[in-house]
mmCIF file of the N, C-alpha and C atoms, coordinates in Angstrom:
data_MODEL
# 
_entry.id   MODEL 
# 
loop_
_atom_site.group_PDB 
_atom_site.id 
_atom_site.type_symbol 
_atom_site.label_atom_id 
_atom_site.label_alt_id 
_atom_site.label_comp_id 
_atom_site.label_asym_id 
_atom_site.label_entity_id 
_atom_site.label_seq_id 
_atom_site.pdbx_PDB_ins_code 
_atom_site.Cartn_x 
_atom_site.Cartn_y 
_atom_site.Cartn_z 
_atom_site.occupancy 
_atom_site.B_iso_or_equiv 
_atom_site.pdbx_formal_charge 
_atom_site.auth_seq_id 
_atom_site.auth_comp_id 
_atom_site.auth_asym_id 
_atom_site.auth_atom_id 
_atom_site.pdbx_PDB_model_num 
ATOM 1   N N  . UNK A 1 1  ? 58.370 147.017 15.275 1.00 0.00 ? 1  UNK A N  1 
ATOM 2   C CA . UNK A 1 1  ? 57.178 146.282 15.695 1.00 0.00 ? 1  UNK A CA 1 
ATOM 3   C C  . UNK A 1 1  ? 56.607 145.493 14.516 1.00 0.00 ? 1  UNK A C  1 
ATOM 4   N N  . UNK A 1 2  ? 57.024 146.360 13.439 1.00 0.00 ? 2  UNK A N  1 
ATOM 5   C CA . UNK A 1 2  ? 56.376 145.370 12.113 1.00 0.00 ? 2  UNK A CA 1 
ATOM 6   C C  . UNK A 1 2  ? 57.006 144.188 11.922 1.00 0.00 ? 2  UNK A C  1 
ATOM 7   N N  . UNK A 1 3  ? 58.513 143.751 12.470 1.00 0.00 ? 3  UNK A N  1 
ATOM 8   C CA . UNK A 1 3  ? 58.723 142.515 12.094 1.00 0.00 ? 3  UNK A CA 1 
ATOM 9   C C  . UNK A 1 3  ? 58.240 141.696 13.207 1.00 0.00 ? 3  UNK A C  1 
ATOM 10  N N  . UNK A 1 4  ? 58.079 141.771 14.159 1.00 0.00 ? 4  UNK A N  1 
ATOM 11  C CA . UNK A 1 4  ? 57.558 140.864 15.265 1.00 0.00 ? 4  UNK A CA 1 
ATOM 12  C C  . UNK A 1 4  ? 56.625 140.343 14.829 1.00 0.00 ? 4  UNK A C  1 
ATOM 13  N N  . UNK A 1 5  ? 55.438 141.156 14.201 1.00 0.00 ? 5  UNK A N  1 
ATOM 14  C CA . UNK A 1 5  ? 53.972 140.880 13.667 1.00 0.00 ? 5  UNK A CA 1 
ATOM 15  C C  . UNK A 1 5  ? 54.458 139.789 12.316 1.00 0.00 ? 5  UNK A C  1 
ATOM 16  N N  . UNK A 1 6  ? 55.480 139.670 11.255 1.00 0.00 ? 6  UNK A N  1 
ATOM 17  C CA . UNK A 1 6  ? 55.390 139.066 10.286 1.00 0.00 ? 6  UNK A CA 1 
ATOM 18  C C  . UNK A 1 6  ? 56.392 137.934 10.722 1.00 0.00 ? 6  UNK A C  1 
ATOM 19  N N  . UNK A 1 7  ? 57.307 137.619 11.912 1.00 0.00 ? 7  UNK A N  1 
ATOM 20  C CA . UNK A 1 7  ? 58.025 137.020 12.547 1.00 0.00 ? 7  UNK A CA 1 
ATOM 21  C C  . UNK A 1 7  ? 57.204 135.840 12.876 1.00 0.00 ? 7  UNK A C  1 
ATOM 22  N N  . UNK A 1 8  ? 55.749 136.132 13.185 1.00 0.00 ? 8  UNK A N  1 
ATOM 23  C CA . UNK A 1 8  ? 54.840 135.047 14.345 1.00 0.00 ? 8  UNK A CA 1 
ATOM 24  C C  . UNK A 1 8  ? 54.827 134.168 13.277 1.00 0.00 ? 8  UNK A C  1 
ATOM 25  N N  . UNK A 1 9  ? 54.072 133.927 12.426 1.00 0.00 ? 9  UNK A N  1 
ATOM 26  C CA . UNK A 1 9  ? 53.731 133.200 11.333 1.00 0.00 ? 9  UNK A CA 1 
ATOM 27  C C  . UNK A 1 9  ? 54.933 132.095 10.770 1.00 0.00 ? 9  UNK A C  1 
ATOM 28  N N  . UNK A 1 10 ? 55.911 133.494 10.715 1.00 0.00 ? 10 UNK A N  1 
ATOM 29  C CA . UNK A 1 10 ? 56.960 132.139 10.029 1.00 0.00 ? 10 UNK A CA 1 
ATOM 30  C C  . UNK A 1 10 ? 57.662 131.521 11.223 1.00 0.00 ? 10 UNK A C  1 
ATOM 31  N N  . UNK A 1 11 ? 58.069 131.538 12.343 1.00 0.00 ? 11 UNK A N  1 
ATOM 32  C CA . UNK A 1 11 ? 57.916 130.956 13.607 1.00 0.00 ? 11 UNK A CA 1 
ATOM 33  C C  . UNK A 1 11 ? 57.404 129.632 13.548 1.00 0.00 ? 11 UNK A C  1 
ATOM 34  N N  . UNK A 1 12 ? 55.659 129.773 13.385 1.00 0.00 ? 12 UNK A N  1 
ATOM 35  C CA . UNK A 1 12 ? 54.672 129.115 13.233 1.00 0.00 ? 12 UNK A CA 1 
ATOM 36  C C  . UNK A 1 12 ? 54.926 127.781 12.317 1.00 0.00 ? 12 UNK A C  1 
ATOM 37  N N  . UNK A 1 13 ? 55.335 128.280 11.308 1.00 0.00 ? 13 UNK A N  1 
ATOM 38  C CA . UNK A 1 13 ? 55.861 127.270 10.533 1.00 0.00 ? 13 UNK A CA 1 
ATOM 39  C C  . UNK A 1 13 ? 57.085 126.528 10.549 1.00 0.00 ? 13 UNK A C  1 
ATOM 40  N N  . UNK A 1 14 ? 58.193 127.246 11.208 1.00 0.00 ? 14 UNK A N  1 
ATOM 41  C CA . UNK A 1 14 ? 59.483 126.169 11.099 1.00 0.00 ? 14 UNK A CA 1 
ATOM 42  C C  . UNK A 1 14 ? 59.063 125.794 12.376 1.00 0.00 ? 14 UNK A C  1 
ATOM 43  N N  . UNK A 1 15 ? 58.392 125.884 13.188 1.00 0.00 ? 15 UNK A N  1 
ATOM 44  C CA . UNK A 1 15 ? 58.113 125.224 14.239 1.00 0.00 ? 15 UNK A CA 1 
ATOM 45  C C  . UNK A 1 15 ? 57.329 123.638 13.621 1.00 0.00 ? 15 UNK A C  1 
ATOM 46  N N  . UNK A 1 16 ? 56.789 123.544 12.817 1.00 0.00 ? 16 UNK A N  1 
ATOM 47  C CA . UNK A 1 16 ? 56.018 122.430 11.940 1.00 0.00 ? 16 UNK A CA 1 
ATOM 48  C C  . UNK A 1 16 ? 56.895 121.477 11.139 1.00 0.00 ? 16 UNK A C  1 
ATOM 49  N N  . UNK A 1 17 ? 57.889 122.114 10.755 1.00 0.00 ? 17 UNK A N  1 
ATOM 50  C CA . UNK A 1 17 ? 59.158 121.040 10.640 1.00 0.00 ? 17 UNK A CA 1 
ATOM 51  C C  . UNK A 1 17 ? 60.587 120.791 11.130 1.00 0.00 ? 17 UNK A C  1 
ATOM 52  N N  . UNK A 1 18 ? 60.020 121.131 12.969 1.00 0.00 ? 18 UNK A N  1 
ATOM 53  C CA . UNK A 1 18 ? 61.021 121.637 13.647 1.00 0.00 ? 18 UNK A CA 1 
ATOM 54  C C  . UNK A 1 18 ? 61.432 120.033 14.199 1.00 0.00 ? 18 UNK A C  1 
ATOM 55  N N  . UNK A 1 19 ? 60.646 119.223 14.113 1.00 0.00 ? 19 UNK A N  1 
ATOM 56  C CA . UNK A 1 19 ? 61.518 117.365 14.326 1.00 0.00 ? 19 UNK A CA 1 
ATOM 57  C C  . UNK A 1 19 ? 62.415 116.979 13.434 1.00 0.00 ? 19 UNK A C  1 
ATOM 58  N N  . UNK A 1 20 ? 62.315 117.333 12.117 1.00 0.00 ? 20 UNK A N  1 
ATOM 59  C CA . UNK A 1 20 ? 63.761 117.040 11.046 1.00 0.00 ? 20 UNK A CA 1 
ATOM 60  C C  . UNK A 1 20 ? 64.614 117.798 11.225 1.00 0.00 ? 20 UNK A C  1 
ATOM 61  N N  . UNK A 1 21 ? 64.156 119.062 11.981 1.00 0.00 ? 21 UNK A N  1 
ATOM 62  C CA . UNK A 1 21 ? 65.857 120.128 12.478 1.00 0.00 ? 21 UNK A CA 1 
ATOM 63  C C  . UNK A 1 21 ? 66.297 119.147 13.056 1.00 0.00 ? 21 UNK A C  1 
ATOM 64  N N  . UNK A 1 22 ? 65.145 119.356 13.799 1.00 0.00 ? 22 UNK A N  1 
ATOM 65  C CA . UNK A 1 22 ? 66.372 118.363 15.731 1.00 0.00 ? 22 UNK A CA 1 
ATOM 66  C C  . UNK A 1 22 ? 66.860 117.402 15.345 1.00 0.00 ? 22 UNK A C  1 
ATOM 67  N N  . UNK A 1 23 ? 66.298 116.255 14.590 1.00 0.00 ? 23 UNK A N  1 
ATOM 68  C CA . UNK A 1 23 ? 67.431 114.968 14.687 1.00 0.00 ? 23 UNK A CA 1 
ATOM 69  C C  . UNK A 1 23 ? 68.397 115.718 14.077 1.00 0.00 ? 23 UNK A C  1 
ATOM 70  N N  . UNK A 1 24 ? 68.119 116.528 12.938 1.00 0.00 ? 24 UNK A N  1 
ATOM 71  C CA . UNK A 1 24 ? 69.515 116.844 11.991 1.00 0.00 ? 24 UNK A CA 1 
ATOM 72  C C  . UNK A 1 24 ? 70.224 117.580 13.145 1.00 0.00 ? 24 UNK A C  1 
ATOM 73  N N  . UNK A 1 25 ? 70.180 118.616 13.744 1.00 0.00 ? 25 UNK A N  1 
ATOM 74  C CA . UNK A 1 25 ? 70.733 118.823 14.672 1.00 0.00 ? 25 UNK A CA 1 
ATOM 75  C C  . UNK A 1 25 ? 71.740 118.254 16.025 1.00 0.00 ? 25 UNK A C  1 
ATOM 76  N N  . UNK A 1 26 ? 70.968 117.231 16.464 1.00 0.00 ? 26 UNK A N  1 
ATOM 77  C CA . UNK A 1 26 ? 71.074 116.407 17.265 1.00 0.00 ? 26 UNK A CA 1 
ATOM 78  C C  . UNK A 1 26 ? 72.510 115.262 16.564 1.00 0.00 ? 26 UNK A C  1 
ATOM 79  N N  . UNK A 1 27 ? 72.092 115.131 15.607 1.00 0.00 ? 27 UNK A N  1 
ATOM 80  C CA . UNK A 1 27 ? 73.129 114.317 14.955 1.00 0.00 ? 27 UNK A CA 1 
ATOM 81  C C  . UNK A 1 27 ? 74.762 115.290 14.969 1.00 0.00 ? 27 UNK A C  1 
ATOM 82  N N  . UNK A 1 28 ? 74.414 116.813 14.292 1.00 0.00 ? 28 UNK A N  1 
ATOM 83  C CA . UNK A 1 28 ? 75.634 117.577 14.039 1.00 0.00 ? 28 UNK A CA 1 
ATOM 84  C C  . UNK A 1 28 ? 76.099 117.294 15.738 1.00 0.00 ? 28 UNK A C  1 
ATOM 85  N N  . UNK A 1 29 ? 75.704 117.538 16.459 1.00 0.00 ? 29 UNK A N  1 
ATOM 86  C CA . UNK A 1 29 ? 76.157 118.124 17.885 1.00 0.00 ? 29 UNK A CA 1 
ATOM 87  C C  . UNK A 1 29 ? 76.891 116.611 18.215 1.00 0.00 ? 29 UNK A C  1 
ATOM 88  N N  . UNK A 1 30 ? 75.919 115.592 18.021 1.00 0.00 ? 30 UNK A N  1 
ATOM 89  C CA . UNK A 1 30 ? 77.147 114.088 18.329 1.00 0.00 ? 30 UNK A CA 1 
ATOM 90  C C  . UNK A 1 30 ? 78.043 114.260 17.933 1.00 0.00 ? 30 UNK A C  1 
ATOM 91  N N  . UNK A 1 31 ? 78.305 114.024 16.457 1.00 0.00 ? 31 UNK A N  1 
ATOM 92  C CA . UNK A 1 31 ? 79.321 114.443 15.628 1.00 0.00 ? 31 UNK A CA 1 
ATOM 93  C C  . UNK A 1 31 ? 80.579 115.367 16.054 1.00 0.00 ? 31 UNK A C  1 
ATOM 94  N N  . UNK A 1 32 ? 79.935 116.211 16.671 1.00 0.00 ? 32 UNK A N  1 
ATOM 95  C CA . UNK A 1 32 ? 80.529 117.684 17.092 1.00 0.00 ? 32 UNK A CA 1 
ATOM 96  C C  . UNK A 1 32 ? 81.376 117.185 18.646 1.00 0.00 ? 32 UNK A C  1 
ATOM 97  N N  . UNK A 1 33 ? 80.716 116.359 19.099 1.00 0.00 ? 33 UNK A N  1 
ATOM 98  C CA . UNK A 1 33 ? 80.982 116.156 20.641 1.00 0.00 ? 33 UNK A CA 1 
ATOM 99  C C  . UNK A 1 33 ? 82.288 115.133 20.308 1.00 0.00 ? 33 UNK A C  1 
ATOM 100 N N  . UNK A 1 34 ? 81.777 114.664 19.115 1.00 0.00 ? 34 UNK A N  1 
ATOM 101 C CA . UNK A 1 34 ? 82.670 113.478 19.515 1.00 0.00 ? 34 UNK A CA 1 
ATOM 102 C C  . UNK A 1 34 ? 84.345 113.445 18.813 1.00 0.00 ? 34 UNK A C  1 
ATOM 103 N N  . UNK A 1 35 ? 84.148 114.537 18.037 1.00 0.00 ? 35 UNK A N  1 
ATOM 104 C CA . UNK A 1 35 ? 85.272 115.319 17.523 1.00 0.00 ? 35 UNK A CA 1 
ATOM 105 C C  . UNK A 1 35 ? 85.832 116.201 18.593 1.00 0.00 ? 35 UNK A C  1 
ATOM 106 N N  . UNK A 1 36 ? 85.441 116.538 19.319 1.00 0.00 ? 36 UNK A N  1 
ATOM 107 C CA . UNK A 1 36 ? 86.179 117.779 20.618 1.00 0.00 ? 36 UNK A CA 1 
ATOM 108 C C  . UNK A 1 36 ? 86.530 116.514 21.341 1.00 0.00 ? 36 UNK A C  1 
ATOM 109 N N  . UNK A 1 37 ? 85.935 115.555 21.744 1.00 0.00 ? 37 UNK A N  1 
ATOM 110 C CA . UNK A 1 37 ? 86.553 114.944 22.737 1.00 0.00 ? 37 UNK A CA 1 
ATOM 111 C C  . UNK A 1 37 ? 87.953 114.159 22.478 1.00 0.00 ? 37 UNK A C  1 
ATOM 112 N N  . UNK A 1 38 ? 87.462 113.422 20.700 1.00 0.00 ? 38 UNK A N  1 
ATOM 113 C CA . UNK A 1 38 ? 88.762 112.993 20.723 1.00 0.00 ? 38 UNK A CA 1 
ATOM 114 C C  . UNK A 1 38 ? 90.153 113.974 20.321 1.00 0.00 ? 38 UNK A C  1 
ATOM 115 N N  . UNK A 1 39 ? 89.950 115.359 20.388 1.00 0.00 ? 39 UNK A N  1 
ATOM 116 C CA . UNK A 1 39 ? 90.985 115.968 20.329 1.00 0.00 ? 39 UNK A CA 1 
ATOM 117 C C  . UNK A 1 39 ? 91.534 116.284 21.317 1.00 0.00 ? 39 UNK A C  1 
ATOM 118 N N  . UNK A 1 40 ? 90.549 116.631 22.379 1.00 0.00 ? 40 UNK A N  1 
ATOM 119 C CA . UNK A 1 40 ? 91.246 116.573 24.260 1.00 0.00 ? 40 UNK A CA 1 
ATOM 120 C C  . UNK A 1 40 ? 91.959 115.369 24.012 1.00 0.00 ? 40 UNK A C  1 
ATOM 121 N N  . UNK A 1 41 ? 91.299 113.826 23.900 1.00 0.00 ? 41 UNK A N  1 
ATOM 122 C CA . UNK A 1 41 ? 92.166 112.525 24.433 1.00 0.00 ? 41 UNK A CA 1 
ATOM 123 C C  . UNK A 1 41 ? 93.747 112.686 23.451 1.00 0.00 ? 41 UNK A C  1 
ATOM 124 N N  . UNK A 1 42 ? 93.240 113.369 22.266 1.00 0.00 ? 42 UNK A N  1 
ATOM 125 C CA . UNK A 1 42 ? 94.722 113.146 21.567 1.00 0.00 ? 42 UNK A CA 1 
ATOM 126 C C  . UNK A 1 42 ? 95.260 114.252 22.055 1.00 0.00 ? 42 UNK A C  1 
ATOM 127 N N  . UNK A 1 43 ? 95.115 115.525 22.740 1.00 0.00 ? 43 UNK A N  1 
ATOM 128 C CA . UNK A 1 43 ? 96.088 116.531 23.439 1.00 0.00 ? 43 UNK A CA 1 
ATOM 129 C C  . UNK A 1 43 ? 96.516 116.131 24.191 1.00 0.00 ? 43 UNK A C  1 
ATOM 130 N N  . UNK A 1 44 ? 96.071 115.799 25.114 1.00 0.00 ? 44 UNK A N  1 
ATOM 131 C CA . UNK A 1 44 ? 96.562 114.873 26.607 1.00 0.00 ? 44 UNK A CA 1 
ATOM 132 C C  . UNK A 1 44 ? 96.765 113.656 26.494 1.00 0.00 ? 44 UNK A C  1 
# 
């Protein structure tokens, strides 16, 4: 139960620079998509 209680806070905060995750995120996962796909088109 004690980490839940010291969990909220820092939560709190990467939630505050949680828009530079996402694009960074958002970018890996294109990246990511667009590497799986062209390995299907080059399998098949």
């Amino acid at each position: 139960m004690g980490e839940e209680t010291s969990d909220s806070p820092y939560f709190l905060d990467w939630g505050r620079s949680n828009n530079a995750m996402k694009e960074g995120t958002i970018l890996l996962l294109s990246v990511l998509a667009a590497v799986v796909l062209f390995t299907m088109l080059a399998l098949h």
